[in-house]
C-alpha positions in Angstrom: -90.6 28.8 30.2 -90.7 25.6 28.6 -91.5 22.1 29.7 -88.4 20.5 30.2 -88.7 16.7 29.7 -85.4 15.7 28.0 -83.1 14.7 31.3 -81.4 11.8 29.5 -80.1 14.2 26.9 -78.7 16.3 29.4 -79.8 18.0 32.8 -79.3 21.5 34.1 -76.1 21.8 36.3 -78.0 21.9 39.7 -77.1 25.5 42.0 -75.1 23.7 44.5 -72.6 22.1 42.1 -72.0 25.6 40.3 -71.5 26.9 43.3 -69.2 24.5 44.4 -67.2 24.7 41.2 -66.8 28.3 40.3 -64.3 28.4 43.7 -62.0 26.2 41.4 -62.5 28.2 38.5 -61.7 31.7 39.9 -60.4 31.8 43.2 -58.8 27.7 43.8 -57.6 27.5 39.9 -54.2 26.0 40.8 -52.8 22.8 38.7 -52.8 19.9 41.4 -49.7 18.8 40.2 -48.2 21.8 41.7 -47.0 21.4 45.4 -47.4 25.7 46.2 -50.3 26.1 48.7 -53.1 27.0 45.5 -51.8 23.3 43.6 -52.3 21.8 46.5 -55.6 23.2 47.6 -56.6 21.7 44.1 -55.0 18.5 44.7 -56.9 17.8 48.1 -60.3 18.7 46.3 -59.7 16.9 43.0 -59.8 13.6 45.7 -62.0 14.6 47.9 -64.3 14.5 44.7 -63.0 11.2 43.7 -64.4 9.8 46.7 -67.4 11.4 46.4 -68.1 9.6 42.9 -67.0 6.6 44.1 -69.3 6.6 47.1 -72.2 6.8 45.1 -71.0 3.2 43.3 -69.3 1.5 46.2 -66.2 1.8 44.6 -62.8 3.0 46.1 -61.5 6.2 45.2 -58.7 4.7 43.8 -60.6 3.0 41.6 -62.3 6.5 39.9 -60.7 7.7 37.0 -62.0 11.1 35.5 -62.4 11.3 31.9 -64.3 13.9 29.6 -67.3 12.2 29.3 -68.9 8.9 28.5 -67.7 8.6 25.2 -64.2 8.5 26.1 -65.5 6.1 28.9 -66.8 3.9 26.8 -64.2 4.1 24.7 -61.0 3.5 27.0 -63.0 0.2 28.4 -63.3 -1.1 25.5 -60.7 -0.1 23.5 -58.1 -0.2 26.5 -59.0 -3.9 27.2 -59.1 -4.9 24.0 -55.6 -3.5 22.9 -54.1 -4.9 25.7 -54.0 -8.5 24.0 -53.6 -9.1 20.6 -56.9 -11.2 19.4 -60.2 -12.6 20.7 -63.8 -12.2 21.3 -66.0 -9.3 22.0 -70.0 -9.7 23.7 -72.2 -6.5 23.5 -75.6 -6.0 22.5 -77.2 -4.0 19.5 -78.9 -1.4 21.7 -75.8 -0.1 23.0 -74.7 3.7 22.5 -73.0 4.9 19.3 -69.6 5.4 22.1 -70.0 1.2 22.6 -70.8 0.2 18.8 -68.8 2.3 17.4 -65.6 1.1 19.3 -66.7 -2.4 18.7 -67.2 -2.2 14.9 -63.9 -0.5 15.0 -62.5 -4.1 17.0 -63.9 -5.3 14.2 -62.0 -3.6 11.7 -58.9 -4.7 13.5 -59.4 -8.5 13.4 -61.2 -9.0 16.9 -64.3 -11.2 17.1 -67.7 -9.2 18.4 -71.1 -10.6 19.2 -73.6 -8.4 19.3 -76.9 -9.7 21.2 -80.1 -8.9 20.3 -82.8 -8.4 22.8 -86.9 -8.7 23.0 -89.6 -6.8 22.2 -89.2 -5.3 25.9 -85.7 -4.0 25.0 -84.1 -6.5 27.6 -81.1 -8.8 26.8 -81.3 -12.3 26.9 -79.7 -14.0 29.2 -79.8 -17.5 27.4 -78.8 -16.1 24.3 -76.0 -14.2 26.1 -74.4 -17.6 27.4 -75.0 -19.5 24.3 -72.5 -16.3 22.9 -69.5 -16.9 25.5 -66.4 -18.3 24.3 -63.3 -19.9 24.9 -61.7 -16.8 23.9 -63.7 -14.0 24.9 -62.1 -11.6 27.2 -64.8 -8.7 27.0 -68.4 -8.2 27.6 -70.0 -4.7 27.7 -73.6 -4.3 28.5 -75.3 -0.9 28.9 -77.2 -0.9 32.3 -80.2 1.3 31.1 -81.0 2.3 27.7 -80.9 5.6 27.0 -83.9 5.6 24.7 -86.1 3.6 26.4 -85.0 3.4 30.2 -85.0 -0.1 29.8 -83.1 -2.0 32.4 -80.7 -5.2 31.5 -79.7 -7.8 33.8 -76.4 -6.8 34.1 -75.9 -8.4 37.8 -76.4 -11.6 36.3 -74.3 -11.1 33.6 -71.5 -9.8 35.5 -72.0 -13.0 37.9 -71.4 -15.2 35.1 -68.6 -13.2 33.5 -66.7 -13.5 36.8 -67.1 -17.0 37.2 -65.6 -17.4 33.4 -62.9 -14.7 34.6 -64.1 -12.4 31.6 -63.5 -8.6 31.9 -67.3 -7.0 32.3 -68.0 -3.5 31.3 -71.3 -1.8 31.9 -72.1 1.6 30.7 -74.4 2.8 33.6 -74.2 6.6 32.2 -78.2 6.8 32.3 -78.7 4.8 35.7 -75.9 6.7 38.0 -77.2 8.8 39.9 -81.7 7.6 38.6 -81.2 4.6 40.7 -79.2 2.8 43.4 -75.8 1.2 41.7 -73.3 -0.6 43.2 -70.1 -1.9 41.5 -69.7 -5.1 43.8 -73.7 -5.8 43.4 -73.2 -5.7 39.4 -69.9 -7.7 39.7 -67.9 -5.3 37.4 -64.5 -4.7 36.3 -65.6 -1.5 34.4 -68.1 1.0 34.9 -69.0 4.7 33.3 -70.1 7.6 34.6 -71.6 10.8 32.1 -71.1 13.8 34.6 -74.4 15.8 32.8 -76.6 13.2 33.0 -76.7 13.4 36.2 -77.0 17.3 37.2 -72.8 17.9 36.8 -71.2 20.4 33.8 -70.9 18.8 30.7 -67.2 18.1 29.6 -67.0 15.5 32.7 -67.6 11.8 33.1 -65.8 9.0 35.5 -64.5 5.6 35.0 -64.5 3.0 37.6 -61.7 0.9 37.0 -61.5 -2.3 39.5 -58.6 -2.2 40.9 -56.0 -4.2 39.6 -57.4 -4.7 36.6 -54.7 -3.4 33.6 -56.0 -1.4 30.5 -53.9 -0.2 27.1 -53.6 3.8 27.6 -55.0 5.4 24.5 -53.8 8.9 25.2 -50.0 9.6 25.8 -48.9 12.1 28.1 -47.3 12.5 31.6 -48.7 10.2 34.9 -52.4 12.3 35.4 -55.4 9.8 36.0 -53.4 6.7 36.9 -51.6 7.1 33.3 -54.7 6.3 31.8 -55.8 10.3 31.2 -53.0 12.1 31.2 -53.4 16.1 31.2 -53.8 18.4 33.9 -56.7 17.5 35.6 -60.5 19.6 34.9 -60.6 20.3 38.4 -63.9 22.6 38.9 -65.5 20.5 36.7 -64.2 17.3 38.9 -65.6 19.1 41.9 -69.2 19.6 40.1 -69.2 16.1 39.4 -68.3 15.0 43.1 -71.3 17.6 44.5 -73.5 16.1 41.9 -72.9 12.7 43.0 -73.1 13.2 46.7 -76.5 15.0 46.1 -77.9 12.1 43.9 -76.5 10.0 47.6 -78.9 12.0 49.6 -82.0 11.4 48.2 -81.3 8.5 45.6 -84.6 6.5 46.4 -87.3 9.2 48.0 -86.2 10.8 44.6 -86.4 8.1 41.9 -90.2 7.2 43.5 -91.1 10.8 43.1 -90.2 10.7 39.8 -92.0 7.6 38.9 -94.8 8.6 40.1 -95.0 11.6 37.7 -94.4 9.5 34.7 -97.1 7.0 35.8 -99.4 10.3 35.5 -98.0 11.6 31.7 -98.8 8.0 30.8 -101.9 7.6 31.8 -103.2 11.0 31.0 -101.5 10.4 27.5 -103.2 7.5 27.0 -106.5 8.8 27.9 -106.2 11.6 25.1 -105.0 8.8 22.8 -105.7 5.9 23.3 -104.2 3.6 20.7 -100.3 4.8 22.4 -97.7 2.3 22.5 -95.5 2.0 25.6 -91.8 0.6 25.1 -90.3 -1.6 27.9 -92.5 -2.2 31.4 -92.9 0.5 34.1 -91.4 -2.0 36.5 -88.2 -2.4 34.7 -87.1 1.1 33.8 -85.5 4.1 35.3 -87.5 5.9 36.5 -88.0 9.0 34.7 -87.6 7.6 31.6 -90.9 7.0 29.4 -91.3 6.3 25.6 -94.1 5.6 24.0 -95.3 5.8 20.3 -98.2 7.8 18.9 -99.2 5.5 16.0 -99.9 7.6 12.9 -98.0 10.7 14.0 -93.8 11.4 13.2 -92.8 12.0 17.1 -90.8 15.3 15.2 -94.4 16.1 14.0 -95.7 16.3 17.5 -92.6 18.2 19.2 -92.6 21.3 16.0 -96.8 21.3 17.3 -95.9 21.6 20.5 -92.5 23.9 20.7 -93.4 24.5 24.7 -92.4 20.8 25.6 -88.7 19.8 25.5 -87.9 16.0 24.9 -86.8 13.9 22.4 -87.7 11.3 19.5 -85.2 9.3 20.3 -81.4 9.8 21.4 -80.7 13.3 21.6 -76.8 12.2 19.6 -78.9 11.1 16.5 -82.6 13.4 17.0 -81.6 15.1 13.8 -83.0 12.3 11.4 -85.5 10.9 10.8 -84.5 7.6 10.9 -85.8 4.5 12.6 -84.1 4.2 16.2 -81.6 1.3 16.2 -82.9 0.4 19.8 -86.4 0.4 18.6 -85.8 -1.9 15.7 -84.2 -4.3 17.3 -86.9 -4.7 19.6 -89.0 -5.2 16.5 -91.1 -2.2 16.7 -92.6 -2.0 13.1 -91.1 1.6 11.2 -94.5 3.1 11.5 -94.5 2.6 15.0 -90.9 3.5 15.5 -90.7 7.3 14.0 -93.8 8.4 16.4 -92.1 7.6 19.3 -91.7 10.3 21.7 -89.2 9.9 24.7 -89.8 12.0 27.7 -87.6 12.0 30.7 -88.1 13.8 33.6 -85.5 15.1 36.1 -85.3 17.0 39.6 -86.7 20.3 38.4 -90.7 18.8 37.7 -93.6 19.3 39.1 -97.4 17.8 39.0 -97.6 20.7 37.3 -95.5 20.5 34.7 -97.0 17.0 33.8 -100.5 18.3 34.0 -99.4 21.3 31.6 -97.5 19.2 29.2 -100.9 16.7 29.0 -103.5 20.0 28.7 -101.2 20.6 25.5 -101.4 17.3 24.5 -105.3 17.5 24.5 -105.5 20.8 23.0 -103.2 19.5 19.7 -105.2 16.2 19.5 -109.0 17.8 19.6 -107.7 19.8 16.8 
């Protein structure tokens, strides 16, 4: 078996959350809308994982909408508050995901105003900089809460403080965080909030949006009244359900977890840097997720590496773009030199390693580099 060490990409649905969803995929399979005894069965669990994803964030259940993903997250918080007023300004950053940019160029394109922030050579936003952007008119900031490339964290209570005070509409894309460390919706002061469901051990295909409640966004799909109007079609319920086990396992063991996890990254990096020395580490141990570790092997292309050593899974940068080689866009706005930049490895661990997975993946390292 491999060594799996691309979690951010996407984890394995854990046993418990397939168990709990194949009831609503072969025996429980009724449409919630319904109101005959199988609908309804579906309805009660369909909330009953609602408030499950909401408990992990401190939200109310009311406040969880379920969506497909995090694209379509991402892109009905930013696109949904934006078309719900005619002009104005747009904050973001330029190490957000393709699902942020991508519906901010496109803002862009239809006349709205977007700043987008750079950060340091840590990967972190600055907050100076981010005031000095603010506005008379802007109505929208959206600021990932960890990178997905280099785990980096951003200060995204602060900025959600300030936004509040201004009474601007603060979205945070917290897909790589939920459910790696402790989030809370009130603590971050935001109005809008996404969840990826297989980042965080649920199926692929489902993903959350916190809405705050009362807060009023521009539908992008039309339909009937599913999801608060704002997603109509019948509801994925198994795959809801997986995503409400998921969450309410990440909520047993959140911290015990995250330190366990750290720990056996702190080993890969320092046994990595022992076999060579002149590694590169992007962003500081004490202010990234912790499973997430990426570091440069000056000299080498990272896809260079991973084709000599086809028994480690992870990735040279996000798994959406690995394809190419291409300089991330995270990395160079850091200012990570090209060189420096395409021998980046990014490993990030989950749930299913071991000490001995980490010792394996750094024996191989050894044997490749004494070659």
């Amino acid at each position: 078996m491999p060594i799996y060490l691309d979690h951010n990409a996407t984890c394995p649905v854990l046993p418990e959350v397939a168990a709990a969803l194949n009831v609503f995929l072969t025996e429980k399979f009724g449409n919630p809308s319904c109101r005959h005894l199988l609908g309804q069965a579906a309805k009660e669990a369909l909330e009953e994982a609602r408030a499950k994803v909401a408990a992990l964030i401190a939200a109310r259940p009311e406040e969880i909408i379920f969506l497909s993903g995090g694209t379509e997250a991402n892109n009905l918080a930013i696109l949904g508050t934006a078309l719900a007023r005619e002009r104005g300004h747009v904050v973001t950053s330029q190490i957000e995901h393709p699902s942020v940019l991508n519906p901010c160029v496109r803002l862009l394109e239809l006349g709205y105003d977007v700043t987008f922030l750079p950060v340091d050579e840590k990967g972190e936003v600055d907050l100076a900089a981010f005031q000095r952007s603010l506005r008379p008119d802007t109505f929208l900031v959206t600021i990932m809460l960890a990178n997905n490339e280099t785990g980096v964290i951003q200060p995204v209570a602060e900025i959600g403080r300030i936004c509040r005070e201004r009474g601007i509409i603060f979205h945070t894309d917290a897909a790589q965080a939920v459910g790696k460390i402790p989030v809370s919706v009130r603590e971050l002061n935001c109005d809008l909030l996404t969840i990826a469901g297989h980042k965080l051990y649920a199926p692929k295909g489902i993903g959350a949006l916190f809405v705050r409640k009362g807060l009023k966004l521009q539908k992008l799909l039309y339909g009937a009244g599913q999801e608060r109007g704002l997603r109509p079609g019948t509801e994925p319920v198994a795959l809801a359900v997986g995503l409400g086990e998921a969450c309410a396992l990440a909520q047993k063991d959140l911290v015990a977890e995250g330190e366990r996890q750290r720990y056996l990254r702190e080993r890969l990096f320092e046994g990595l840097k022992e076999i060579y020395p002149s590694l590169i580490r992007h962003g500081t141990p004490e202010n990234t997720i912790p499973n997430t570790l990426s570091v440069s092997f000056p000299g080498w292309r990272g896809e260079e590496l991973l084709a000599a050593l086809p028994e480690i899974c992870a990735s040279t940068g996000a798994a959406c773009h690995d394809q190419k080689a291409t300089v991330s866009h995270v990395l160079a706005a850091m200012g990570v030199t090209p060189e420096v930049a395409l021998g980046t490895i990014r490993f990030s661990l989950g749930r299913g390693n071991s000490l001995a997975d980490i010792e394996k993946a750094l024996s191989l390292f050894q044997r490749l580099f004494s070659r």
